[in-house]
C-alpha angles and dihedrals in degrees: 000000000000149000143149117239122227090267092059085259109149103237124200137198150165121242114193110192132192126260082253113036114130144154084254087058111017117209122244107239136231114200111201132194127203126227119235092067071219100067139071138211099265084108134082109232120190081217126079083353106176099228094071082065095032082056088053093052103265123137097218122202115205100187125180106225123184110310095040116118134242097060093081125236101320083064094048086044090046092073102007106135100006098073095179096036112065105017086046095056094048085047087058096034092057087043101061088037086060089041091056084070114102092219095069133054117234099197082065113068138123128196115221126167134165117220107327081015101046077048089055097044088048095047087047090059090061102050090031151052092180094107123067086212153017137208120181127176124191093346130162113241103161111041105187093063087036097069090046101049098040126104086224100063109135085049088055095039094052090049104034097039129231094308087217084064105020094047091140097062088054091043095049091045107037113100087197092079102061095039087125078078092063113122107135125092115256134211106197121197132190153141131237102229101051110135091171093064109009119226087250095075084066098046101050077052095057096047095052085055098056085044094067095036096249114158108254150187128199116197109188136199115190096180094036126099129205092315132031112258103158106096097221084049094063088045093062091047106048084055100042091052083051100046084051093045093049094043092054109023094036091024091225117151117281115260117199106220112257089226079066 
């Protein structure tokens, strides 16, 4: 599908829909967001793959905001150095495109991202309470602390700036700052040898969501990096992400997974 982004930019996405979705009996949605930020969904992951949801009876949008690949460099300069303006408002813009449709409910969507996408779903929760619900895996929250704990420092420093002498870019971008806005329950997922985004930035997530009193979950993986590799691991979450979703977005009791 296709829409045109606030700049005049043409944005493009992929909406997967269920065997049975229909305008008599409209699809929730799951809007997810890719990691990179320099990719795109014209892969097939084994992680956060859409059909595990599409199976459950989500319609998933996998839309490319600014920073995806494939569109050439207007797209990278688009979003370069302000990581939750641009690539946040094609994410939205590609949302409500795909929400004009009849066959899915609006009033029915979750928001769910993994790295530059859990970044993106965690900064969302902060300018929106749109979504019933939020996943975000291995996503930067501080950034601050992000660019100097990260073993890609010197990437995030060329493009984020000295934040001594660049502090408006940081403050602009880091969630962190506006966590008093967070209302939306959360699933957090990370593993505990990720050295691309450190389990800290999680954390400081999760405490500022028990802070404000915002319903969490918290999925950890000691022995996982910066994605989940296990099987088994997938497996659980891939259940536990369901169950939450189910629980928030269908308000269906919550199940805890049975891997657990």
């Amino acid at each position: 599908m296709h829409t045109t982004a606030d700049d005049g930019f043409a944005l493009r996405a992929w909406l997967i829909l269920p065997e049975d979705a229909g305008p008599d009996d409209p699809s929730p949605l799951l809007v997810e967001v890719h990691g990179g930020p320099q990719s795109s969904w014209s892969g097939w992951p084994w992680q956060w793959n859409p059909w595990p949801f599409v199976a459950r009876g989500y319609a998933v949008l996998l839309p490319d905001p600014a920073l995806s690949t494939g569109y050439g460099q207007q797209m990278q300069a688009r979003g370069r150095g302000q990581y939750g303006g641009r690539p946040y408002r094609d994410v939205i813009a590609l949302t409500d495109a795909a929400l004009a449709r009849a066959d899915l409910d609006a009033g029915r969507t979750a928001l769910a991202g993994w790295s530059f996408g859990g970044y993106l779903a965690g900064r969302a929760a902060t300018l929106t309470d749109r979504f019933r619900a939020v996943i975000t895996h291995a996503g930067m929250w501080n950034l601050e602390v992000f660019q100097s704990d990260t073993d890609m420092h010197t990437y995030f420093r060329k493009i984020y700036g000295d934040p001594r002498t660049r502090r408006e870019r940081y403050e602009a971008d880091s969630p962190h700052l506006d966590a008093e806005h967070l209302t939306t329950p959360m699933l957090i997922v990370h593993g505990g040898k990720d050295y691309r985004v450190p389990v800290g930035q999680s954390l400081a997530l999760h405490h500022d969501l028990q802070r404000q009193g915002v319903p969490a979950k918290f999925l950890y993986f000691p022995d996982e990096s910066h994605g989940i590799g296990a099987p088994n691991h997938l497996r659980l979450v891939y259940e536990t992400a369901l169950n939450f979703l189910d629980h928030h977005v269908l308000g269906e009791e919550w199940k805890r997974p049975g891997l657990v």
